[in-house]
C-alpha positions as a Markdown table, in Angstrom:
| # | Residue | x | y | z |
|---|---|---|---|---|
| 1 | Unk | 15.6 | -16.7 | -69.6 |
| 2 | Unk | 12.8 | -14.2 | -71.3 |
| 3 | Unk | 12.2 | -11.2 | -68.9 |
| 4 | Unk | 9.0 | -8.9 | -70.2 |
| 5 | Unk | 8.3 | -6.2 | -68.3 |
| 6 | Unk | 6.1 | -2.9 | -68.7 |
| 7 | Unk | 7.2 | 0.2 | -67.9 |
| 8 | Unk | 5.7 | 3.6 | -67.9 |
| 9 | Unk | 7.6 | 7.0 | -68.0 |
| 10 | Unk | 7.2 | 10.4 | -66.8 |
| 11 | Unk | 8.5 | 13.4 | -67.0 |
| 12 | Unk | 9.6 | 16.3 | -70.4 |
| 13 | Unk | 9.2 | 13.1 | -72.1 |
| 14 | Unk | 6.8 | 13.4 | -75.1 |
| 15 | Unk | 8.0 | 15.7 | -78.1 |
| 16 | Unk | 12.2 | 14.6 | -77.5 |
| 17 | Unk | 11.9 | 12.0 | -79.9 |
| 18 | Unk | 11.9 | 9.5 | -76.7 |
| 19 | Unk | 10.0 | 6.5 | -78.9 |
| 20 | Unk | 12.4 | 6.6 | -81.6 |
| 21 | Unk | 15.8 | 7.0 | -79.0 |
| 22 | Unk | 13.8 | 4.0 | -77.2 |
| 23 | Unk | 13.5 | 1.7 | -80.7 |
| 24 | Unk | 16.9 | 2.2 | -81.4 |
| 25 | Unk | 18.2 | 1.2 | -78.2 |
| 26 | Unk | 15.9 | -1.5 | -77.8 |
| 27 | Unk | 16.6 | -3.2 | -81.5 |
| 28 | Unk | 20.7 | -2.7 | -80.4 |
| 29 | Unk | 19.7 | -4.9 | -77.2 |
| 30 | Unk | 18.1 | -7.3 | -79.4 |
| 31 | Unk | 14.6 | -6.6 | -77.3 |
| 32 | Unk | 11.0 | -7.1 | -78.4 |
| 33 | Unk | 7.8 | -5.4 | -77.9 |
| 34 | Unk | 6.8 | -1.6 | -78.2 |
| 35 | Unk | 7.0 | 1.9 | -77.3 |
| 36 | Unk | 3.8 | 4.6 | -77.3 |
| 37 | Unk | 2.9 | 8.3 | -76.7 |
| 38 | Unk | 0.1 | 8.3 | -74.0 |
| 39 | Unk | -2.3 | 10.6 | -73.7 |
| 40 | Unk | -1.4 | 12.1 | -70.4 |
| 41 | Unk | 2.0 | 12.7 | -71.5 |
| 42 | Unk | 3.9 | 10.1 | -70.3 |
| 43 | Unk | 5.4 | 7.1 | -72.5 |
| 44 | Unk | 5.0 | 3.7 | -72.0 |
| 45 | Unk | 6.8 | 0.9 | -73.0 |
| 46 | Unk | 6.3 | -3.2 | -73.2 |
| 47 | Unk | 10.2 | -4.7 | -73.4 |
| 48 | Unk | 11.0 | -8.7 | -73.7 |
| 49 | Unk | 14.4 | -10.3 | -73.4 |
| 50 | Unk | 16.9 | -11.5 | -71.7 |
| 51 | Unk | 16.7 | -10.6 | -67.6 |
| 52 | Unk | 20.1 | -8.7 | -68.4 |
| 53 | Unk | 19.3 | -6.6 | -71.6 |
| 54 | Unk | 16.1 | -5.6 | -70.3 |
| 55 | Unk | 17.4 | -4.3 | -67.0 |
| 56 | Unk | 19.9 | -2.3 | -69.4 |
| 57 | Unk | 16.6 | -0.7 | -71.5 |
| 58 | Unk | 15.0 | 0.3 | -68.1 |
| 59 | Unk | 18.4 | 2.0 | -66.9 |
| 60 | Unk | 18.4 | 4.0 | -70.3 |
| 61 | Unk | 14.6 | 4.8 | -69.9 |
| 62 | Unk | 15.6 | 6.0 | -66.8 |
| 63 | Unk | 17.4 | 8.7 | -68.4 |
| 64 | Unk | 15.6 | 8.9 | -71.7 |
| 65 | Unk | 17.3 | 10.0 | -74.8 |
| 66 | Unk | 19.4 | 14.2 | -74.9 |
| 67 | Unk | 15.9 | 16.9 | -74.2 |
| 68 | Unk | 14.2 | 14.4 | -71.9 |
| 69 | Unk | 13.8 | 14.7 | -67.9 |
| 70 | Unk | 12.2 | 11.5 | -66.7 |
| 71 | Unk | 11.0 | 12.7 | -63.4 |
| 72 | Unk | 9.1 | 9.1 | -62.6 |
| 73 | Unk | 9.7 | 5.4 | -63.9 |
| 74 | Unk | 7.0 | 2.8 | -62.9 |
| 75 | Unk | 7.8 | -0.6 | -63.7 |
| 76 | Unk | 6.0 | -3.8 | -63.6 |
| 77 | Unk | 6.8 | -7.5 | -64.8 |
| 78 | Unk | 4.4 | -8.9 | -66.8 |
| 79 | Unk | 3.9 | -12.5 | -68.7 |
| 80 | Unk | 6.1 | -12.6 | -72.5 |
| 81 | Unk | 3.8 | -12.1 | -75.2 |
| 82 | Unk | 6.5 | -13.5 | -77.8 |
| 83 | Unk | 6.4 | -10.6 | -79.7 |
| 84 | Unk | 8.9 | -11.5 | -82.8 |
| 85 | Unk | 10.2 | -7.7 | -83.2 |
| 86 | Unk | 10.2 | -4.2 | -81.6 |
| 87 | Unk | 7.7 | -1.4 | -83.1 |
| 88 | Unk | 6.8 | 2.3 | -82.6 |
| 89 | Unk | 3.1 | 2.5 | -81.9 |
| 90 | Unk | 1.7 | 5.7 | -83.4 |
């Protein structure tokens, strides 16, 4: 079963390479979706999958990649949008 959820991280998390620690480990899980800088300093981040693999990704954002401190994960589940890969907005 497809999971998609949205999540949206705070914290040192913006300038630790966070988006391309996040790609990585989302492509390994065999995830879709994306992962973005937003202007108030947090990161956000769509992820689609299997129920399993996508709880995996929001344990890892919950630690972020070595130089990040996530102080605050928000997370909501949201409809699939069949995304067909996982990509780095910029």
């Amino acid at each position: 079963m497809t999971r998609a959820v949205e999540v949206r991280i705070t914290g040192r998390v913006q300038g630790v390479s966070f988006r391309a620690y996040a790609a990585r480990e989302a492509v390994r899980l065999e995830l879709v979706g994306w992962v973005r800088n937003e202007p108030d300093g947090s990161v956000a981040a769509h992820l689609e999958g299997p129920d399993d693999d996508v709880d995996e990704m929001v344990a890892w954002c919950r630690q972020g990649p070595p130089g990040a401190r996530v102080d605050r994960l928000e997370l909501h589940d949201v409809p699939p949008t069949g995304a067909s890969r996982f990509e780095v907005d910029y």
